[in-house]
C-alpha angles and dihedrals in degrees: 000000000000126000105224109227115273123270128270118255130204109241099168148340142216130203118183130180127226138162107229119204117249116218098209106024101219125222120201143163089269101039147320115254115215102166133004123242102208123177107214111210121213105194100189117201129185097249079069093241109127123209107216122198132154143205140225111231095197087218136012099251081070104062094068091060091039098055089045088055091044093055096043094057090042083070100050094059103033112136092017120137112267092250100129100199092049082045081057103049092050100048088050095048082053092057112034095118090051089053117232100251138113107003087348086068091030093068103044082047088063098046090046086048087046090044100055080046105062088037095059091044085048090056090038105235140100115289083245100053087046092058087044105268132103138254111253151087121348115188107237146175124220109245100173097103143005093100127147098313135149115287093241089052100060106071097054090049098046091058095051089053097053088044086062084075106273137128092199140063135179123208120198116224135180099110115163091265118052087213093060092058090054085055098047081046081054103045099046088042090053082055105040093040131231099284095050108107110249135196134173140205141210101181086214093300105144135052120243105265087051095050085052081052110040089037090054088051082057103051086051081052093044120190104094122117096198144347107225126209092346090178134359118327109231094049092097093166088058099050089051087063089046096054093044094057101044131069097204105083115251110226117206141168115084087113092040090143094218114313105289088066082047087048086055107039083051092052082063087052086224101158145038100210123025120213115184129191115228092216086056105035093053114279110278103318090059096050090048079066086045089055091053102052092040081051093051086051100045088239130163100245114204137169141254126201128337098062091184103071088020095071094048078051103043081048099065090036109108099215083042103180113171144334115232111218121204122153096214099128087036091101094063106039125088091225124042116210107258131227134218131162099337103316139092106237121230104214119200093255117136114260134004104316098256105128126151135245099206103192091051090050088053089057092048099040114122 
């Protein structure tokens, strides 16, 4: 009988902060985003391949505490087989008390992600063969604009997303004056035309009273396939009463914070379509959970962020939605994901398709 090889061990990680260039800086109810502050994650093992992930900070003034999580916990499992749900379990056990939420969640997210990576390039297939799927097409829309801009300003950018190669677009809302959001919905579906997919987002920036107004405006006006985060997030009992009064479906989950938040905020029945962020559900393992409870309800699963490891993901997801598409790592990977015909294609490169581009990281260290 053959002896399969040994299994790979962790014998270091890096974690270094940049600030990657967005293309199309992006204004929303929350926020605007400028430039994006990634941390790029380096998991080592002794057979000498590296899993790579990275996070979103949301801001700069987060990448000093990531990376300090990130280097805590890689001491805790220095030197730990490379078995991700075992490095999980462990890492959770460890803080517990601390509770795994919020950056906490963030960073095991990236050593399980880094993880799953190393493990499919040490088998030498794609991250998605390796979870039982298959390389090939994802149907995706294209996220990266259509923020809060001047009217006169929406038709011409929503073209130039779609001729990226792309059959779907999402606009954000939530300006000061609900009229001027139904106008903004006029003037990019005049552009798009009446058969382009179309999405919208409030980024949480209504109450819930508002949302019930302003969604109700929408469903006169038609067109929409979802209104995303109309209020804030983590009041599940009012988006449920979102998502009851309106007829356009309400689509949640980007700040799911790991699948037992997703397991409540479904028990409120507080959404149509789900849409979980793998930095914030638990890396892949814990979207492989989200997939599952999206499976046992019958529920549309999307993504949010990080295109690259979501559409091996979103691949293998049985109520598989669509794939968001934003190219804000793109200045620091060697490949880029490539479009075709509305869809982000899976190659048959080992891993998840992270892979660094090291002379661009060392411009946009920080």
């Amino acid at each position: 009988m053959s002896q399969s090889a040994p299994m790979a061990v962790i014998t270091g990680l890096r974690a270094r902060p940049v600030m990657s260039p967005l293309s199309v800086p992006l204004q929303t109810a929350s926020g605007s985003v400028e430039v994006a502050p990634l941390v790029l994650v380096d998991l080592q093992t002794d057979q000498g391949v590296v899993g790579h992930s990275y996070l979103f900070a949301i801001s700069a003034a987060h990448l000093k505490p990531i990376i300090a999580l990130l280097e805590a916990m890689a001491e805790m499992i220095d030197r730990r087989p490379l078995a991700p749900f075992e490095l999980e379990r462990e890492l959770r056990r460890r803080y517990a008390l601390l509770g795994v939420h919020n950056i906490v969640l963030f960073a095991l997210s990236a050593i399980d992600m880094a993880a799953w990576d190393a493990m499919a390039k040490l088998a030498g297939k794609p991250l998605v063969s390796l979870l039982g799927g298959r390389p090939g097409p994802v149907r995706a829309y294209n996220s990266k604009g259509l923020g809060l801009l001047p009217h006169d300003a929406l038709g011409a950018q929503a073209r130039a997303l779609l001729d990226e190669g792309f059959g779907a677009v999402k606009m954000r809302m939530g300006r000061a004056r609900a009229e001027d959001d139904l106008l903004a919905l006029r003037l990019v579906r005049e552009a798009i035309g009446p058969d382009t997919t179309l999405m919208c987002d409030f980024n949480q920036g209504l109450n819930v009273n508002e949302a019930i107004r302003r969604g109700r405006m929408l469903d006169e006006q038609g067109g929409l396939l979802w209104i995303e985060e109309p209020i804030r997030a983590d009041d599940f009992a009012g988006c449920a009463r979102v998502a009851q009064a309106l007829a356009t479906p309400i689509s949640l989950g980007e700040n799911f914070m790991g699948p037992e938040q997703m397991a409540q905020a479904l028990a409120h029945d507080c959404c149509d379509f789900v849409m979980p962020d793998v930095q914030r559900i638990g890396g892949v393992s814990g979207w492989l959970r989200a997939a599952a409870l999206a499976q046992a309800r019958d529920l549309d699963m999307s993504s949010h962020l990080f295109p690259e490891i979501s559409a091996h993901l979103l691949a293998v997801t049985p109520t598989a939605h669509w794939l968001e598409y934003v190219d804000w790592a793109v200045p620091v990977l060697r490949h880029a994901p490539r479009i075709e015909d509305g869809h982000l294609i899976i190659d048959e490169r080992p891993g998840s398709g992270v892979d660094w581009d090291e002379q661009a990281i060392a411009r946009y260290l920080v």
